[in-house]
N, C-alpha and C positions, 0 to 999 in steps of 0.2 A: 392138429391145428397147424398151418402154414408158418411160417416165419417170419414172415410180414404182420400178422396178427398178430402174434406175440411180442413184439417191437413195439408194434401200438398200443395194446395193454401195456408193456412196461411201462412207456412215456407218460398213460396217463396215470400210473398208479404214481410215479413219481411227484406227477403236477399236482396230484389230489393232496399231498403229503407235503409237498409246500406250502398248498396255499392253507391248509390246515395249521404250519406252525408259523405263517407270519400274520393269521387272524389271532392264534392264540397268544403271541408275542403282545399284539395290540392290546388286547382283552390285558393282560397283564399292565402293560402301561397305562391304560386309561385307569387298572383300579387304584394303581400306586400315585398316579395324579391326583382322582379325588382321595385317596385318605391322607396324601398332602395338604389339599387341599384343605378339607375338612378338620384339620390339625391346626392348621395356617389360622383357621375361620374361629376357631374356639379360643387360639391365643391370641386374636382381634381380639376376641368379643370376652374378654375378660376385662374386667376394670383394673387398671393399673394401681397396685399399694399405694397405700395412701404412706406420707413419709411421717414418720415420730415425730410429735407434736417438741419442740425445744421448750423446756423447762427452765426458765431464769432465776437463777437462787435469789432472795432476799438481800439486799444488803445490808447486814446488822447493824452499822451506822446508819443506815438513813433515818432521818427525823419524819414522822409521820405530822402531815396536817390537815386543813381542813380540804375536803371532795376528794382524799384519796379513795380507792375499795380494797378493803381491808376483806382477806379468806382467815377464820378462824376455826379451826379445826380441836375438838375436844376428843382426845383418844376414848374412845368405844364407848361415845356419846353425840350418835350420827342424829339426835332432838336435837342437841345444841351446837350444833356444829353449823354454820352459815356464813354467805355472804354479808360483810358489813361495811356501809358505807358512813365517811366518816362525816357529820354534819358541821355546816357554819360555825357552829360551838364547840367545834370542836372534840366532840364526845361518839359513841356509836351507842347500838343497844343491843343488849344479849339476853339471852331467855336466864331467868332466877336470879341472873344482879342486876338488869336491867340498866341505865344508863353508866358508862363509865369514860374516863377522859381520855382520849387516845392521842390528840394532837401534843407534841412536843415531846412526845418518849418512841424509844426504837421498838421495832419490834419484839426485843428479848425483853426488853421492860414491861412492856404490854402484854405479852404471853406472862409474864410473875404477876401482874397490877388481876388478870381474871383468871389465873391459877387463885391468888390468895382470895378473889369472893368465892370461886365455885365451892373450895375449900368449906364453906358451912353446909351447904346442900349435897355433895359426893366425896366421899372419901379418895385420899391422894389425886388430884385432875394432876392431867397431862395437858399442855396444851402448845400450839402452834400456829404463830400470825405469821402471814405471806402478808405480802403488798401485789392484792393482783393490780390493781391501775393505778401506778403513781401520777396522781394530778395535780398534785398543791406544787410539786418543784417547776415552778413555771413563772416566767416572765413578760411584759406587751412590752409590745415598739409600736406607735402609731404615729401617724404625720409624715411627712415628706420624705418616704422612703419608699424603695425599692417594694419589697414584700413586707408591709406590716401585720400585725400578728401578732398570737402568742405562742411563745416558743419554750420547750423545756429547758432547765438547766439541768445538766447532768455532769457538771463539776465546778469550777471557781469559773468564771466568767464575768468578761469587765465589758464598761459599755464599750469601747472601739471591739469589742467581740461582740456584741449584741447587733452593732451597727454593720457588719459585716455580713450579718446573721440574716441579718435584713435585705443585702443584695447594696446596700451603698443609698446614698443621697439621692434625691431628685433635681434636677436641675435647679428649681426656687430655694430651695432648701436651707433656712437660715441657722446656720451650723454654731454659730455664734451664741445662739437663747436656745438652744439644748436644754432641757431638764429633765429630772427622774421622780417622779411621784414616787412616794415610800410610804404606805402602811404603819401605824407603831401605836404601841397603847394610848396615846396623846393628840391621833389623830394622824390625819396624812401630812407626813411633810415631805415639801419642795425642794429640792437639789439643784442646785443652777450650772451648767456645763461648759465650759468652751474650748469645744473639739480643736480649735487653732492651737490654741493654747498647749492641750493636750499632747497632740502629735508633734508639737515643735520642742515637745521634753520641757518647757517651761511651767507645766502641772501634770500631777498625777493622776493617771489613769483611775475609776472608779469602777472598784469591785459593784457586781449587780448581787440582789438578796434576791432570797423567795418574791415572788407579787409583785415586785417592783415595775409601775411602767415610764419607760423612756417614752419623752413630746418630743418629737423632732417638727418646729414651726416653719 
């Protein structure tokens, strides 16, 4: 064979063997693409954890009343273990002592008051009251305000905190004939207000109760 032909095989055995490794370079990149890719697609396509539900302890002072929801839990007695709402009278109802008075005691009083009836039907009960929905600590503002409404109370709170609560006065707003409706064994009675009065230090600020609703005329 001449040497000139031998030259030209070489060249192409060379060109054959490149373009062999940069198809197979490719062929490598494209598959490390898609199992990126396909990696990439599967931690999309996962639903993201859902986060730990926040568990609010009980507050062992708080006063139960009426339209709270009351959770009653009887250890390894999942018949009697239920949601209990608490009714206008005040009372709820549970399987084998059936009605019992819930409003006005805390929750550790009310866990002893249906420990001591389960007491005739199961030997030693356990038991455990939550407040899943505290609804009774609540208060209205209606009339010439900002945002009327009712609003919870979740600690001492006096009407210039209620009225603040509210977003302030409306322009008409006669600040003067302020009142507070009040709930009580005797009926509703009437509070009479005036906010001047109040804010200039010459009368005392008025603590708000449960239920209470502020008229602002």
């Amino acid at each position: 064979m001449c040497q000139s032909k031998v030259t030209s095989l070489f060249i192409l055995v060379i060109a054959a063997a490149l373009i062999a490794g940069v198809a197979g370079a490719q062929a490598s990149n494209a598959r490390n693409n898609n199992g990126s890719n396909s990696r990439g697609n599967d931690k999309a396509s996962r639903p993201a954890a859902s986060p730990a539900p926040v568990v609010v302890p009980t507050d062992p002072e708080y006063i139960i009343g009426p339209d709270d929801v009351l959770t009653v839990n009887v250890w390894k007695e999942p018949d009697l273990s239920r949601s209990a709402p608490v009714r206008p009278d005040g009372k709820i109802t549970l399987p084998l002592i059936g009605d019992i008075e819930a409003s006005g005691a805390t929750p550790i009083r009310l866990q002893a008051k249906i420990e001591k009836g389960l007491a005739e039907f199961i030997s030693k009960p356990s038991v455990t009251v939550i407040v899943q929905e505290a609804r009774s600590h609540r208060f209205n503002i209606i009339g010439e305000v900002q945002r009327p409404g009712t609003y919870a109370i979740s600690g001492p709170m006096t009407l210039l905190d209620a009225i603040a609560l509210a977003g302030g006065f409306r322009e008409w707003a006669k600040s003067n004939n302020i009142y507070i409706l009040r709930p009580g064994p005797k009926g509703q009675q009437r509070i009479p207000v005036n906010y001047k009065e109040i804010i200039k230090g010459k009368a005392a600020d008025i603590p708000l109760k449960i239920r209470d609703t502020v008229v602002v005329p």
